[in-house]
C-alpha positions in Angstrom: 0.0 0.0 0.0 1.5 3.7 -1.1 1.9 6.0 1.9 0.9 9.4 1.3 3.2 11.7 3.2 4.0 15.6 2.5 7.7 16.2 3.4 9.8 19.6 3.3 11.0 20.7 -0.1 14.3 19.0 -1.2 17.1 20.3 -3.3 17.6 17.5 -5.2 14.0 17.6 -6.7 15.1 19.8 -9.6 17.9 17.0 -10.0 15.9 14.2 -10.2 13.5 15.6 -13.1 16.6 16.9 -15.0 18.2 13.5 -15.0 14.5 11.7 -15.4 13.9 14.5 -18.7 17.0 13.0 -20.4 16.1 9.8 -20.3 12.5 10.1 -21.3 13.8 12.4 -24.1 16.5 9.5 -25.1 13.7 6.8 -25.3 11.2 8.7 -27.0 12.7 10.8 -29.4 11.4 13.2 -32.0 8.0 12.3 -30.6 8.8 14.4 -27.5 7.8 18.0 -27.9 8.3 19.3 -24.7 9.2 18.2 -21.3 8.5 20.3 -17.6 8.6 19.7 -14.3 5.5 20.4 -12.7 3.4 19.4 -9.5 4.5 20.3 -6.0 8.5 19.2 -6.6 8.9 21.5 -9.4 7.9 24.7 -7.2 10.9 26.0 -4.7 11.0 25.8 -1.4 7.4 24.3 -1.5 6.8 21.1 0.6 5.0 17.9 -1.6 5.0 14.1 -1.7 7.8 12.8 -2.9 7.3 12.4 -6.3 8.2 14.0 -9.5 5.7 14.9 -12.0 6.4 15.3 -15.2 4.4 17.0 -18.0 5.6 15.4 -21.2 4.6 17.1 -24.7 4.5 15.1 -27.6 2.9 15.2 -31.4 -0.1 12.9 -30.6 -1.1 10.4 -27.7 -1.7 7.9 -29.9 1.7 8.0 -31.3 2.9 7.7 -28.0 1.3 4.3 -27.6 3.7 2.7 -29.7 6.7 3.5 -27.0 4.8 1.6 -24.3 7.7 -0.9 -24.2 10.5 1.6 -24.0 9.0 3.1 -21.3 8.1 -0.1 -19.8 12.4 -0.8 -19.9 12.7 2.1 -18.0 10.7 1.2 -15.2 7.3 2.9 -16.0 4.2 1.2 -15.8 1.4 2.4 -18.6 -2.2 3.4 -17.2 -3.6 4.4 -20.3 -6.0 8.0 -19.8 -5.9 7.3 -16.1 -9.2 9.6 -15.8 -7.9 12.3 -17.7 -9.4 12.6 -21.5 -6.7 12.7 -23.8 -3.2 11.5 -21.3 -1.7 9.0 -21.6 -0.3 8.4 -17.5 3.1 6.5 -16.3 3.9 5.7 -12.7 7.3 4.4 -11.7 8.3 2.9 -8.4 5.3 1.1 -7.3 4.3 1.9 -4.1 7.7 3.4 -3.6 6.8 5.9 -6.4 9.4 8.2 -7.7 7.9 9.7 -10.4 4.7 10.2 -12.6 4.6 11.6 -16.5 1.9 13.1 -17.4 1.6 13.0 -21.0 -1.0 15.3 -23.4 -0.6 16.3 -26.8 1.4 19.3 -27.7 -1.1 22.2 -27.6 -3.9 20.8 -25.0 -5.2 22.6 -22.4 -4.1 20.3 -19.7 -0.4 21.6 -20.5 -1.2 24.8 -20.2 -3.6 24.2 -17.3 -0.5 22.5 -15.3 2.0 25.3 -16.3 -0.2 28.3 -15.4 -0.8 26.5 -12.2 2.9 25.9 -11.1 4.3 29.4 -12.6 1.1 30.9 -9.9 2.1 29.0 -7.1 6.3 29.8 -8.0 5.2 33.9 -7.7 2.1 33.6 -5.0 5.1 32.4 -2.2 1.9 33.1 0.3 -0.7 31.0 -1.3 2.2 28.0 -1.8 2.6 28.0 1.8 -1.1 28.0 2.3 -1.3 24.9 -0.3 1.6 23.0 1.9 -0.6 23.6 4.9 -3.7 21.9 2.9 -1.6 19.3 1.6 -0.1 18.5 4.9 -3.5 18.6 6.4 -5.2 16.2 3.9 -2.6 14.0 3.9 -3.6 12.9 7.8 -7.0 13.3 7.4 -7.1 10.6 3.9 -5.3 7.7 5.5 -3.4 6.9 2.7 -6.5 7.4 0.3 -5.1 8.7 -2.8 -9.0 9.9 -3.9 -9.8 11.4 -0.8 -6.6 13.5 -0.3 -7.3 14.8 -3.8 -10.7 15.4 -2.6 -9.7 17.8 0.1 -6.9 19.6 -1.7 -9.4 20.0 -5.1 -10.9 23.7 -3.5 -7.9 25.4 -3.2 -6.6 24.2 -6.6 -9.8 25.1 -8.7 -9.8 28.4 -7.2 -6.2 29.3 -7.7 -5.7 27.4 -10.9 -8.8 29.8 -12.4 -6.6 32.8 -11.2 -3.5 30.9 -12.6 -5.3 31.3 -15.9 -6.2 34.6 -15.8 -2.8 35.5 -14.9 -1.5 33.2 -17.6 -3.2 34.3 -20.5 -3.4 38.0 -19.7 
């Protein structure tokens, strides 16, 4: 069973996704598009599970599919949409998770949705420490539930990601 536990930022977050981006790059090739570090990890100074999320670009999702196996030798496990329309989702680690790629097609809103959201919470120092407080808070109160500690965090990110967007696109 995965733990969910919200530790203080580390240093070496920026490190892992660097060395992580390489390889993804290196496996995947011309199909990649773009590659960011986003969630909680990519934000200084910001305290987050343990795991590195990356937002991977690439021409098409479906073309995507045919790397399943490459990504499979790296230690990624495929899980398809994963509830999100038009992603294609890769956990590695198991319940030890390391690291998650979120992938979309170049150009969809989800990539801009995710980057408007960490660029906010990079410039809004205040409203990051107030998301680490939720975070830290819902990760006692969900017991380990993955769905429920989304649950409690989901207010706070719909309200900030809308003024994320406004910020982004104005």
């Amino acid at each position: 069973m995965r733990t969910l536990i919200v530790v203080p930022y580390d240093k070496q977050w920026p490190l892992m996704f660097d060395s992580e981006s390489l390889l993804i790059q290196a496996l995947l090739g011309e199909v990649v598009k773009g590659v960011h570090h986003i969630g909680s990890t990519s934000v200084p100074g910001l305290a987050a599970k343990p795991v590195i999320d990356i937002l991977l670009e690439v021409a098409g999702v479906n073309e995507l599919d045919k790397y399943h196996s490459a990504m499979t030798r790296a230690g990624y496990i495929a899980r398809g949409e994963n509830g999100i329309r038009g992603r294609r989702y890769f956990i590695k680690g198991g319940d030890k998770r390391s690291h998650q790629v979120h992938t979309f097609a170049a150009g969809d809103m989800q990539v801009v949705k995710h980057l408007a959201f960490r660029d906010y919470l990079i410039k809004n120092r205040e409203e990051a420490e107030r998301y680490a407080e939720i975070k830290r808070a819902a990760a006692l109160a969900s017991q380990n539930d993955a769905q429920r500690y989304s649950e409690l965090k989901a207010g706070f990110i719909e309200h900030h990601l809308h003024l994320a967007l406004v910020g982004f696109e104005g």
